[in-house]
Structure formats: C-alpha cells, structure tokens
N, C-alpha and C positions, 0 to 999 in steps of 0.2 A: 615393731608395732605393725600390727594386720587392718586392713584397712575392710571395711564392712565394704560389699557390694551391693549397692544400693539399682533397684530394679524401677521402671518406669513409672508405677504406681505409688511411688514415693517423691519421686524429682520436681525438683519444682525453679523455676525456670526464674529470675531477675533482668529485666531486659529492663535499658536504660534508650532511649529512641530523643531523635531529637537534632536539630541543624545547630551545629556551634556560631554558622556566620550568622545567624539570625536571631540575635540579644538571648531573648529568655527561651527559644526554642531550644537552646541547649541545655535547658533543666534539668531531662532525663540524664542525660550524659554525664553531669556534675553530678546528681545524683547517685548515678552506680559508682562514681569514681569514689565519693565518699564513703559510700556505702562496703567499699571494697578495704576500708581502713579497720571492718570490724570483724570478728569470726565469726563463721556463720554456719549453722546447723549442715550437718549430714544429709546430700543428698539435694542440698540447693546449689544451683548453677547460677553468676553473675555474668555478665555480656554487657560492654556495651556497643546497640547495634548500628550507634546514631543515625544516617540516612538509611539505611541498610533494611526495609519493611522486607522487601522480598527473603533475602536471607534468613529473618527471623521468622519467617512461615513457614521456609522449608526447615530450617532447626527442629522448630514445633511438630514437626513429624517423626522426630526422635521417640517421642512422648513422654511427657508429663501430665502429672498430677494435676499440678497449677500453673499458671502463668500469673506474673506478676510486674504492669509495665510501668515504667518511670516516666511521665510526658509533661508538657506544656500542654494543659486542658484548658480551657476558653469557657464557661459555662458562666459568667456575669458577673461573678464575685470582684471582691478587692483585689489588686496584685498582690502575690503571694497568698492569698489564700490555700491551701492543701487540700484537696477532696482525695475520699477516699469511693472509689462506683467499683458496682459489680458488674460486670459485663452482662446484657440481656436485660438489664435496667428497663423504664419503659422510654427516655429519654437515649438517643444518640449517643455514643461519645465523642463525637463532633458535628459542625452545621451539616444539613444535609446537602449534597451537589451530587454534582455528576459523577460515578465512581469510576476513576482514573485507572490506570497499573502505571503508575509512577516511581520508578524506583528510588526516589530519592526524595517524595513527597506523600509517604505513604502513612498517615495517621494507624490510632488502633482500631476503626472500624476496618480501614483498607484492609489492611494485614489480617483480621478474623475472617472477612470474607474471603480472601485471595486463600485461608490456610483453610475453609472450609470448600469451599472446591478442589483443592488438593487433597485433601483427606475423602471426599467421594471420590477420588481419578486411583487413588491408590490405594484407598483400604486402612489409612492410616487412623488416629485419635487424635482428636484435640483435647485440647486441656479440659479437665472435667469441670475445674473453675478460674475464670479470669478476673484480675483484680486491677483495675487504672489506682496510680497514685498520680494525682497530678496537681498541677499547681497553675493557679491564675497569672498568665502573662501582661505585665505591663505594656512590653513592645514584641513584636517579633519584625523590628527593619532588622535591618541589613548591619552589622556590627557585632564584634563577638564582647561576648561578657554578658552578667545576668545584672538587670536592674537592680537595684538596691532591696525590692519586698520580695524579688524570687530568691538571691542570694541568701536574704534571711531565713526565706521559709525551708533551703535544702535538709537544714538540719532536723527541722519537724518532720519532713519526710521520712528521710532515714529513721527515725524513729517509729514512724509508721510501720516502715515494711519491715524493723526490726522485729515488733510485736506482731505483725503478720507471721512472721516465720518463726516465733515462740507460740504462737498456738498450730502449727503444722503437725499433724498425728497426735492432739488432744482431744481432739471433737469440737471444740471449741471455734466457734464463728465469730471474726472478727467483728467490730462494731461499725456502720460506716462513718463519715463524718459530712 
C-alpha cells in the first residue's frame, strides 16, 4: 500500500497543551490521548504538547493548514462546559496580563504570539485557521486527575475535533459552540 504525500496546505496540526499536576489543566492532554484511540483523516497530525508552548510554535513553522488546540479554557461557564473559538475572536482566549515567555506556562494566546514573531524572523506561515477546543475547568490546584465535569466533557470533545476533521477539504465551516 502507497502512502499519499500529503503537502503543507493540507496538514493540519492536533495539539493537546496542558499541565497534568494541575487538576483539569490536563484536559488538553487527556484529550489527544483519547482522541488518539480513533483513525483519523490523512494529513492530520496528533501531539501531545502539554507544558511544551514553545515547542509547539516552532512545530507550527512546519506549516499547516490548521491548527487545532485541546486546552483548559476559563471563559465563565459551568465546569465542563466544551467551547468550541476561532482564534482572532473579538474576545481573548485567555485573561489578559502581562505577556510572559514562559516555557512551561504558555496558553494559546502566548504560543500564536511567540509563533507570530517567528514566522516574521524567518519567513515562515502560520496556520491559515486556528480552532481552541476547550473545556471550563473546575480546579486548576496542584493535583493530577480531571474533576468529575471535565472528565465527562473529554468525550464531547473528542467529538468535536472528530467532526472538525470530517469537514477538513469540504468547504464546510464548522459551527462554533
């Protein structure tokens, strides 16, 4: 069996981010893990990057299509709740502060910023579109394991970025939630 080579205009990127000592910060993480249980279209790359923002910026200079992150998003809901944001939203994807280079505490604003000055220093592309999946954390102390409403919601997740990636090369936009 011959394997299609698939070119950067196509690829599209699953990045799972997230601290496992830190309760539901490890969302993303349990996320791609499950997510990595199902087949998945030609051309999609799974990672996961957990602490690792830096890393995942310079990846991003590989180029892709899409970016698609798995996190612990904070935006008021219930815990567990599932949002689905497009990046360039009019809304954050997290509080604003001071912008760090933290390599170990790097959100998906840090990491688009940190991978959009790389990509002016070298010529490179970012993703043409970026997708958070994320999910309302109950706790993020110090403890590994996901609460009780994030552990539920991982599976809706995965369902999400499932049907994200069943409309990948249809023209077909996903819906947010």
């Amino acid at each position: 069996m011959t394997q299609r080579q698939v070119d950067s205009s196509e690829r599209v990127l699953v990045a799972g981010v997230g601290n496992i000592f830190l309760g539901d910060d490890g969302f993303g993480v349990e996320a791609v893990r499950r997510l990595g249980e199902h087949p998945l279209p030609a051309g999609v790359e799974l990672v996961d990057f957990g602490v690792r923002g830096v890393h995942l910026a310079y990846q991003l200079l590989d180029g892709y299509r899409m970016l698609v992150l798995l996190d612990a998003t904070a935006r008021g809901g219930a815990p567990g709740t599932v949002y689905l944001i497009e990046a360039g939203d009019e809304e954050p994807l997290e509080p604003a502060g001071p912008a760090l280079l933290d390599g170990h505490r790097m959100g998906p604003d840090a990491v688009l910023a940190l991978l959009a000055t790389l990509s002016a220093g070298t010529g490179g592309t970012p993703p043409a579109r970026v997708l958070v999946v994320g999910c309302e954390p109950a706790s993020l102390e110090e403890g590994i394991g996901l609460s009780a409403p994030v552990a539920a919601a991982v599976d809706e997740a995965v369902a999400v970025v499932r049907d994200l990636l069943a409309t990948v090369g249809t023209g077909q936009a996903p819906v947010g939630r």
